[in-house]
C-alpha positions in Angstrom: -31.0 -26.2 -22.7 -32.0 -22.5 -22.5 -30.6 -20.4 -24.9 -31.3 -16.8 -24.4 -30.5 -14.5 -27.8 -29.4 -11.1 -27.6 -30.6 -9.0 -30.8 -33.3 -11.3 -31.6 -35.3 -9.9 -33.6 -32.4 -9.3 -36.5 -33.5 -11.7 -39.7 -29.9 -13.6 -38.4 -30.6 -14.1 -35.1 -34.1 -14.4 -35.0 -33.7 -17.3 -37.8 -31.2 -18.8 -35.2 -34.1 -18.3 -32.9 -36.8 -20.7 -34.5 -33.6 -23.3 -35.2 -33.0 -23.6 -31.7 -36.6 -24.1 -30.8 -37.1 -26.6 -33.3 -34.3 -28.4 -31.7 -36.1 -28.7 -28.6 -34.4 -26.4 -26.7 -35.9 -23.8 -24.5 -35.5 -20.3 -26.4 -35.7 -16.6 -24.8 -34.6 -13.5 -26.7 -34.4 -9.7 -26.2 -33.8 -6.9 -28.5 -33.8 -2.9 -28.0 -36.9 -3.3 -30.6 -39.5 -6.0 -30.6 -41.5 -5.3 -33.3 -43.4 -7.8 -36.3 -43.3 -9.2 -38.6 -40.2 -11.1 -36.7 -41.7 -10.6 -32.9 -45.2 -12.3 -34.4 -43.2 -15.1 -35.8 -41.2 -16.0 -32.9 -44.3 -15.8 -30.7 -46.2 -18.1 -32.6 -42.9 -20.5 -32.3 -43.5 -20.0 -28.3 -40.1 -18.0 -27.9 -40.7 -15.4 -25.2 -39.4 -12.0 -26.2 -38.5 -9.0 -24.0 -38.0 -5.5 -24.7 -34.8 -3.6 -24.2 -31.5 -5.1 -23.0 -32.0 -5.4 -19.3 -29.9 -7.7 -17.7 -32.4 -8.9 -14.7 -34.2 -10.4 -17.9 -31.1 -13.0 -17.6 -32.2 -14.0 -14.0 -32.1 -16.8 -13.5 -29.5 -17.4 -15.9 -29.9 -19.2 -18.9 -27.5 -21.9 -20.1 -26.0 -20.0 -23.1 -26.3 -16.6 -24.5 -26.4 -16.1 -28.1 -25.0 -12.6 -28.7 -26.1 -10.3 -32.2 -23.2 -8.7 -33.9 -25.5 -5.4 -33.3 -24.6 -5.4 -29.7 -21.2 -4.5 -28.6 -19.2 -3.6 -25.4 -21.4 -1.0 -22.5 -24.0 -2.9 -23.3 -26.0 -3.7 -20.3 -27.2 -7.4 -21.2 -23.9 -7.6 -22.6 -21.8 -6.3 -19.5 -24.1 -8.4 -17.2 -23.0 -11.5 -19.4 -19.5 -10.9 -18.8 -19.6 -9.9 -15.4 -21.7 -12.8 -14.1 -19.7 -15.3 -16.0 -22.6 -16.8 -18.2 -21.5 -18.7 -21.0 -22.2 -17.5 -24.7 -21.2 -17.2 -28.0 -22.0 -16.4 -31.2 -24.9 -16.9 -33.6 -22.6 -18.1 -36.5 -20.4 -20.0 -33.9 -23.6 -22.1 -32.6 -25.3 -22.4 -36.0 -22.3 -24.1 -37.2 -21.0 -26.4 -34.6 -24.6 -27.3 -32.9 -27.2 -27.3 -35.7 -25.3 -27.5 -39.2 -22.8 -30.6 -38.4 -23.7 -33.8 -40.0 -25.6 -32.0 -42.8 -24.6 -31.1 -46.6 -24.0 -27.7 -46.4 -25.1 -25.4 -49.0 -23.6 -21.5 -48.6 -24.1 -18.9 -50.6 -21.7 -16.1 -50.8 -20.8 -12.4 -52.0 -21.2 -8.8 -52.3 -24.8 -9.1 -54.0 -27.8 -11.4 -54.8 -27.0 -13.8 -51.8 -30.4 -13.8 -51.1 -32.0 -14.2 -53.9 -29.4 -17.0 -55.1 -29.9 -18.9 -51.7 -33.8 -18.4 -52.1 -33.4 -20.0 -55.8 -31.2 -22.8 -54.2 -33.6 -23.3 -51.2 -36.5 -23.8 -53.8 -34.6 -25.9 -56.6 -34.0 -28.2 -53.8 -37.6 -28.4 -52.5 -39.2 -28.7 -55.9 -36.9 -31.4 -56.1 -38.4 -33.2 -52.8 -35.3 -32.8 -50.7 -37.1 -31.1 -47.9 -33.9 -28.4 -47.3 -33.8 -26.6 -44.5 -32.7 -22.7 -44.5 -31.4 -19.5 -43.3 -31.9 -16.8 -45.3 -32.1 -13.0 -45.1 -35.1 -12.4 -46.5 -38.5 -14.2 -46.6 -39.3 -16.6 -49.3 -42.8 -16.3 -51.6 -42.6 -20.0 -52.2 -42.2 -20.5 -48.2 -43.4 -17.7 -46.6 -40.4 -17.8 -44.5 -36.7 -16.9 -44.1 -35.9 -20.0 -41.8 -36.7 -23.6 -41.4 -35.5 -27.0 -40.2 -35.0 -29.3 -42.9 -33.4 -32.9 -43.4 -29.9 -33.7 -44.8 -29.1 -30.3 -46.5 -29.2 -27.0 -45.2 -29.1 -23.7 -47.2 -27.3 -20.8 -45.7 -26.8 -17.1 -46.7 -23.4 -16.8 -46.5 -22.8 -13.3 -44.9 -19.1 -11.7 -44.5 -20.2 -9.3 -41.9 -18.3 -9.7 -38.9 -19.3 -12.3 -36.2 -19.8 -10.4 -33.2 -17.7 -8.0 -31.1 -15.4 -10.7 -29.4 -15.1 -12.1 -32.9 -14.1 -10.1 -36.3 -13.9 -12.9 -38.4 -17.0 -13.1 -41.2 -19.6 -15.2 -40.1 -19.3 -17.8 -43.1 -16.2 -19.1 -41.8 -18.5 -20.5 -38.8 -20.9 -22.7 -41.6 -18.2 -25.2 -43.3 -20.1 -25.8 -46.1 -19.4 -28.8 -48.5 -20.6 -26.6 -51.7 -20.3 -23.2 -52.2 -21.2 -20.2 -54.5 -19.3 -17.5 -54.7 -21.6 -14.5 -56.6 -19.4 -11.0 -56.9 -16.7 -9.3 -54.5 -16.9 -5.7 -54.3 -16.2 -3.1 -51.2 -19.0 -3.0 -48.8 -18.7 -2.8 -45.2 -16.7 0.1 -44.6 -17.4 0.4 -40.8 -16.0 -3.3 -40.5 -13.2 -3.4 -43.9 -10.8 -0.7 -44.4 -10.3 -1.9 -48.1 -10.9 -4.7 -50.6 -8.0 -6.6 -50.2 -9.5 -7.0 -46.5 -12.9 -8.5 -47.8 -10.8 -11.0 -50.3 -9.1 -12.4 -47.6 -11.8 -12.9 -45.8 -13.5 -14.8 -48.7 -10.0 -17.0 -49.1 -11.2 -17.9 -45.2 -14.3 -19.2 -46.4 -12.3 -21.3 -49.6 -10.1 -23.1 -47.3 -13.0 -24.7 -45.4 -14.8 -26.4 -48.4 -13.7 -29.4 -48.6 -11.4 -31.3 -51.6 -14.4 -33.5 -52.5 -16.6 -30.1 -52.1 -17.9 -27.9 -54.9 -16.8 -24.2 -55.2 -19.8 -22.2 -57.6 -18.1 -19.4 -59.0 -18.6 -16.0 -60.9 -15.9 -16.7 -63.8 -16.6 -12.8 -65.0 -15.4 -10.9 -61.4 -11.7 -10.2 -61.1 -12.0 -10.2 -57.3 -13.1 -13.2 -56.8 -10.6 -14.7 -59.0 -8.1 -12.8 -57.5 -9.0 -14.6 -54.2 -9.0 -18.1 -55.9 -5.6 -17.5 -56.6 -4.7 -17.9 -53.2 -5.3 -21.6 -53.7 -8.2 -23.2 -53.9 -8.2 -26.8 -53.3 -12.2 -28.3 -54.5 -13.6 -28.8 -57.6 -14.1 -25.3 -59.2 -16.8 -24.4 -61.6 -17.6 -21.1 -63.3 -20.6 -19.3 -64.4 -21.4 -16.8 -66.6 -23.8 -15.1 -68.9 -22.6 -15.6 -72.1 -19.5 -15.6 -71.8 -17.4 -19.3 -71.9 -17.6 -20.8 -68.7 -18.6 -24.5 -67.0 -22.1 -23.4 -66.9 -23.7 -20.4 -69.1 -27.0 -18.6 -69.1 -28.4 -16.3 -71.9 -31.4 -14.3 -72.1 -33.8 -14.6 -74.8 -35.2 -11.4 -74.3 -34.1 -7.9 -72.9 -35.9 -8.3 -69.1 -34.4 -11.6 -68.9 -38.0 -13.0 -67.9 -36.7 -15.8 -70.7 -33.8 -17.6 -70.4 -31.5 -20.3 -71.8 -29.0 -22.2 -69.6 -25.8 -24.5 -70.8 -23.7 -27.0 -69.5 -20.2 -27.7 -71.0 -21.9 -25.9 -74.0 -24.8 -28.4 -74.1 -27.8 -26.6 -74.2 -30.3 -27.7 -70.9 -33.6 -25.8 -71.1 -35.1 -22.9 -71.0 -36.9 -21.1 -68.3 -39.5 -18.3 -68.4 -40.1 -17.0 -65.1 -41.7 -14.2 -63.2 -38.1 -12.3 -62.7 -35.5 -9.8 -64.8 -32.4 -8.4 -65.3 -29.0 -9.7 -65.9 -28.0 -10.2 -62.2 -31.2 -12.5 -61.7 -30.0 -14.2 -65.3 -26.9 -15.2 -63.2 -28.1 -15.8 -59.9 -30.2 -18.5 -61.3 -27.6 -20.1 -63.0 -25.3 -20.2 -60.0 -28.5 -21.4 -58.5 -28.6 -23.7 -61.2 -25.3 -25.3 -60.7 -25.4 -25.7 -57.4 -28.7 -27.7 -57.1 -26.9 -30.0 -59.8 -23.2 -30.5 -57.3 -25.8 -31.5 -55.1 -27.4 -34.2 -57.0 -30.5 -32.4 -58.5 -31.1 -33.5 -62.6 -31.3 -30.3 -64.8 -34.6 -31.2 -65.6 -35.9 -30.9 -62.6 -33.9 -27.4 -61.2 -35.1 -25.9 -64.4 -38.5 -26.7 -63.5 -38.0 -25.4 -60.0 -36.6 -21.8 -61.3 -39.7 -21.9 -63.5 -42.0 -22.0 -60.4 -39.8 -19.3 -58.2 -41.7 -16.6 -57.1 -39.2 -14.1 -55.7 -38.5 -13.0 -52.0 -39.8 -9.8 -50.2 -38.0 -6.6 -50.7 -36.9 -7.6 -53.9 -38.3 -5.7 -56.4 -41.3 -6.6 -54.6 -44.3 -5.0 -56.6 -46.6 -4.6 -53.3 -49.6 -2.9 -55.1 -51.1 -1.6 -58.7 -53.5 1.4 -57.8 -54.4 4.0 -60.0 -52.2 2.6 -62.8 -49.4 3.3 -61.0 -46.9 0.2 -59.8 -45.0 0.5 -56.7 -42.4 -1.8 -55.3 -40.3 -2.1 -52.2 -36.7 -3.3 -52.5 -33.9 -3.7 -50.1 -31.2 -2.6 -52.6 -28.2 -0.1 -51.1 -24.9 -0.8 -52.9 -25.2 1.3 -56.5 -23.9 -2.0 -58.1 -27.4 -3.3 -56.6 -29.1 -0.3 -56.8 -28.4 0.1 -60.9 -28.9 -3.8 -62.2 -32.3 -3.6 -60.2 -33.2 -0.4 -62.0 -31.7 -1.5 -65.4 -33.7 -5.1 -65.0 -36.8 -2.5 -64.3 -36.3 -0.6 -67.3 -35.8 -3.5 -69.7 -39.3 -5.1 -68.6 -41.2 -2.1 -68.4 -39.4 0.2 -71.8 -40.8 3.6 -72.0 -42.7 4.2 -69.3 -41.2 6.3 -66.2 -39.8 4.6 -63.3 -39.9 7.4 -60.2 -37.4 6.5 -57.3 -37.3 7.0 -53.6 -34.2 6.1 -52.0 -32.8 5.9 -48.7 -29.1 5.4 -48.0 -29.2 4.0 -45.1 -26.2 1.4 -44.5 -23.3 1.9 -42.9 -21.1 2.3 -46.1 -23.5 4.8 -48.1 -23.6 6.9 -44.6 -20.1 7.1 -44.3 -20.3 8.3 -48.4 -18.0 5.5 -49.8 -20.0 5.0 -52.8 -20.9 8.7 -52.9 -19.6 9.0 -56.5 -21.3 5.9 -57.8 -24.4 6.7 -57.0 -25.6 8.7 -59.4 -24.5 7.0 -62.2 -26.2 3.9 -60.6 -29.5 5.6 -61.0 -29.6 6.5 -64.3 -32.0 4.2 -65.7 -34.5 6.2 -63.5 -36.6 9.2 -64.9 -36.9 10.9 -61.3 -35.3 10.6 -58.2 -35.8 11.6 -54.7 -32.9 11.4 -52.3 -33.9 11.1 -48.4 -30.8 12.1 -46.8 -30.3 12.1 -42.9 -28.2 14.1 -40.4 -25.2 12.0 -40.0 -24.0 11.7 -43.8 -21.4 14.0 -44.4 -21.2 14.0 -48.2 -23.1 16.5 -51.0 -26.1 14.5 -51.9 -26.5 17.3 -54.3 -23.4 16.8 -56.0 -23.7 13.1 -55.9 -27.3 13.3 -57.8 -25.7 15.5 -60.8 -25.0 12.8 -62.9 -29.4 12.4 -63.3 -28.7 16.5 -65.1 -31.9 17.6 -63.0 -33.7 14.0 -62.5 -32.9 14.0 -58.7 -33.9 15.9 -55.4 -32.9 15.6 -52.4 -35.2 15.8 -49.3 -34.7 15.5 -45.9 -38.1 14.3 -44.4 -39.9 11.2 -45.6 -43.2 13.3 -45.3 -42.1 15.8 -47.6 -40.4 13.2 -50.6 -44.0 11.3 -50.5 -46.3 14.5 -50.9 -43.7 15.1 -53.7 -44.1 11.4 -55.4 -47.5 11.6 -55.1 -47.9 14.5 -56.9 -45.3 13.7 -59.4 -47.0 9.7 -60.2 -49.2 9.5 -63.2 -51.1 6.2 -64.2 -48.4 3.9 -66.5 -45.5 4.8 -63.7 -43.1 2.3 -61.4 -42.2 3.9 -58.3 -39.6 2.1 -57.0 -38.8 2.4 -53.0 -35.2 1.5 -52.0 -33.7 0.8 -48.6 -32.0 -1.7 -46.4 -34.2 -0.6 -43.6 -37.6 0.7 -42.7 -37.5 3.8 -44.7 -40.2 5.3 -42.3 -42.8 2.6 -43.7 -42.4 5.0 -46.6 -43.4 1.9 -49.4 -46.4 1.6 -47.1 -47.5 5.0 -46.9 -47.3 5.7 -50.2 -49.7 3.2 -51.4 -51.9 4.1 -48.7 -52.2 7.6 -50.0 -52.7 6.5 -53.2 -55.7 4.0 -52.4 -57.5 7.3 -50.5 -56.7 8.9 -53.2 -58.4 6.8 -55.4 -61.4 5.4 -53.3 -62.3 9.9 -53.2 -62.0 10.0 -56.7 -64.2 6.8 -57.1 -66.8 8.2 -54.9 -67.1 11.1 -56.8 
């Protein structure tokens, strides 16, 4: 059929995108912003894109509409949908019922790490020559890609953002999956959750569609999530933790974490060293870990594939070494995200100074939810520059006093570069943080830095 998407160029939709295609149907999309590296991909998958959501682009009209959780009522695509009677639905809706029936199901869930975790997952199960397919949020270093067909099991980043306008529900009630990890449960979302209590049931949701012969992965150290499992949970339940006693344990062997030691039952498995750190990696590999077993992977061999994982972009992604200095992009905006990243930073690189430029730029840090935690969630940092916009309402200032004199706050991206570049010296990690674009800021400052250094070479 044809299947036009609304908001295609989201890493969601536009993974839904080259699913469809690959299923042989005819895809179109539209977004208010095409733009790469998303708009290349789908291209190259021969999805036509158009700019902007007007509706003659759904003349002739297509058999389905796929409509983005972005867009929402006086929409014009959207109004045209309704008006004309075309049928649609949801990403999540259509993933699930057309695309994921018939195959194992592998979802991973929670407040943090779900891409990471699924990225682990994704490549335990390749290195183990099951040929998975995926939807993730992020791209993958040992793909190059955030989506993919795949055989009999399918990896999916379980999100519990809503669904779309016409349906509130978190979208990993739509993916029915027959093993699932559950990572952390804190409160995110505030433009969709008014408090916790509201995300827990929505995770209980998610419990009662795993089946009794399924598999539930679970953090055994986060009250919230064991709060939710006591609203009944009828699969086989495993925990994880690091250290601490649970089904499955991981320990690190050193203070980044790039060595660790995994358990089972409290036999001893293996030990990995890998390219990654901190304790929140520590444990999103061994959920990782456990997973890749429910699903019929041998230790051996999902230690081997954790060995070869190379990360996923926008995670602590170190995107350049000029000059001595190291710079990194990552996609961090909860504190709870934002200080294990930094912490797992500081214990690989000790003394030298991490600079950082952050944007808070979701919904929840705008609205100043986490104002108070913030702060305190970048201690582990030796500067700090703050980019704050127009619409936050909170005291950046006062949120920053925790760092005693560490942090700044700027309002132009311009003006917090010239500032970082001045304030770098050979031996730092700068450290870019934001869920979106962040002006290309990353980008720009390595740019400076390489002129920088090609004028002081040709001196």
């Amino acid at each position: 059929m044809h299947i036009h998407i609304l908001g295609v160029c989201g890493t969601f939709m536009g993974g839904v995108a080259l699913l469809a295609r690959r299923a042989g149907h005819r895809v179109t999309g539209s977004d208010q912003n095409t733009y790469p590296p998303m708009s290349t991909l789908l291209g190259a998958e021969g999805i036509e894109l158009y700019e902007g959501c007007d509706p003659a682009q759904l003349d002739p009209a297509p058999d389905l509409v796929l409509i983005g959780n972005a867009l929402s009522r006086g929409n014009p695509a959207v109004e045209h949908v309704l008006n004309a009677g075309i049928r649609y639905t949801s990403g999540p809706r259509w993933l699930g019922e057309n695309y994921l029936r018939g195959k194992t199901v592998l979802a991973v869930a929670g407040t943090h790490g779900k891409t990471t975790t699924a990225s682990m997952l994704a490549w335990i199960l390749e290195h183990a020559g099951r040929a998975p397919g995926f939807l993730i949020g992020g791209v993958l270093h040992n793909f190059e890609l955030s989506a993919r067909d795949g055989k009999d099991c399918f990896v999916v980043e379980a999100d519990e953002y809503d669904t779309a306008f016409f349906d509130k529900r978190a979208k990993f009630v739509h993916y029915r999956p027959r093993i699932a990890i559950l990572n952390n449960l804190e409160y995110d979302h505030a433009d969709i959750y008014p408090d916790v209590a509201a995300i827990r049931t929505q995770f209980h949701h998610l419990v009662r569609t795993i089946p009794g012969n399924g598999t539930i992965i679970c953090n055994a150290d986060d009250d919230q999530l064991a709060e939710v499992l006591r609203k009944g949970c009828w699969s086989t339940l495993q925990g994880f933790s690091l250290g601490a006693d649970a089904n499955w344990q991981v320990r690190m062997l050193d203070p980044s974490g790039s060595k660790l030691e995994f358990l089972h039952e409290g036999q001893n498995l293996g030990r990995v060293q890998w390219t990654q750190c901190g304790e929140h990696n520590a444990m999103n590999a061994v959920a990782a870990l456990a997973a890749a077993v429910a699903a019929g992977v041998s230790p051996e061999t999902a230690l081997a594939g954790l060995a070869s994982f190379r990360g996923v972009k926008r995670r602590l992604e170190q995107i350049g070494v000029l000059a001595g200095i190291s710079i990194y992009d990552d996609f961090a905006h909860h504190p709870t995200a934002i200080r294990l990243t930094l912490e797992g930073l500081r214990r690989r690189v000790g003394n030298a100074r991490i600079l950082v430029g952050l944007e808070p730029r979701s919904n929840t840090m705008r609205a100043g939810v986490h104002a108070n935690l913030l702060g305190p969630a970048l201690i582990a940092a030796d500067r700090v520059w703050l980019k704050t916009s127009d619409d936050i309402d909170w005291d950046p200032q006062r949120a920053l006093a925790p760092l005693a004199g560490r942090g700044r706050v700027v309002t132009r991206t311009g003006d917090m570069l010239t500032q970082m570049l001045e304030a770098a010296k050979s031996g730092d990690h700068v450290v870019f943080m934001s869920n979106g674009g962040f002006d290309a800021a990353p980008g720009r400052f390595r740019e400076a830095l390489s002129g920088t250094t090609a004028d002081a070479a040709g001196m």
